[in-house]
C-alpha positions as CSV (number, residue, x, y, z in Angstrom):
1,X,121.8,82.1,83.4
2,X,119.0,84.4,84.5
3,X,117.2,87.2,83.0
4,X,115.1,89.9,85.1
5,X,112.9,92.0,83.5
6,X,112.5,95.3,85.1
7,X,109.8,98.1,84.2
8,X,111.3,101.5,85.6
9,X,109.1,103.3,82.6
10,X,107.3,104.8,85.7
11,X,110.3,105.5,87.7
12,X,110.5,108.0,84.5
13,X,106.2,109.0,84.4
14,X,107.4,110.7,87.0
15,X,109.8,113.1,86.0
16,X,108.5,115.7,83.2
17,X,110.6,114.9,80.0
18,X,110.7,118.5,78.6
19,X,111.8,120.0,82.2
20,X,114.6,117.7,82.4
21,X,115.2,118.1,79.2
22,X,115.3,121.7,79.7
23,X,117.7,121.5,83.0
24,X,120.4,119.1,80.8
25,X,120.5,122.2,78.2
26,X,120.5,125.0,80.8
27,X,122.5,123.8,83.5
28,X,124.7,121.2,82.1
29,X,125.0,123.1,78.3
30,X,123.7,119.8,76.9
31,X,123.8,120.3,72.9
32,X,120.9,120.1,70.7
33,X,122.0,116.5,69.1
34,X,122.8,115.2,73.0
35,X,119.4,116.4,74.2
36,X,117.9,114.9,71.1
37,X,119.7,111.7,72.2
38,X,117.9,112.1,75.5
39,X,114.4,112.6,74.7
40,X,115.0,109.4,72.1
41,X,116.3,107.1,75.2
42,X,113.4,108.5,77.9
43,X,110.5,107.8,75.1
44,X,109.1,104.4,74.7
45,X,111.9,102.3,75.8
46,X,111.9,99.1,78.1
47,X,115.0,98.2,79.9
48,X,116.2,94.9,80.2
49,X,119.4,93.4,82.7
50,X,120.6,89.9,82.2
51,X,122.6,88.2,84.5
């Protein structure tokens, strides 16, 4: 088994939070508890993919 490690945290610096959080609400009719959901999963959180 093999486990890589990858950081995409700035694949994500990139992108303002609050505007995308704002396009999922306005464009998509994201709901409150969704977008909350969102802004939890793009703040502070490494990703990890074992293989």
């Amino acid at each position: 088994a093999a486990m890589i490690r990858l950081n995409l945290s700035a694949a994500f610096d990139k992108i303002n939070h609050q505007i995308l959080l704002e396009k999922l609400k306005m464009e998509f009719g994201i709901t409150d508890k969704a977008l909350s959901w969102f802004s939890s999963y793009l703040s502070n959180r490494p990703q990890f993919i074992k293989l």
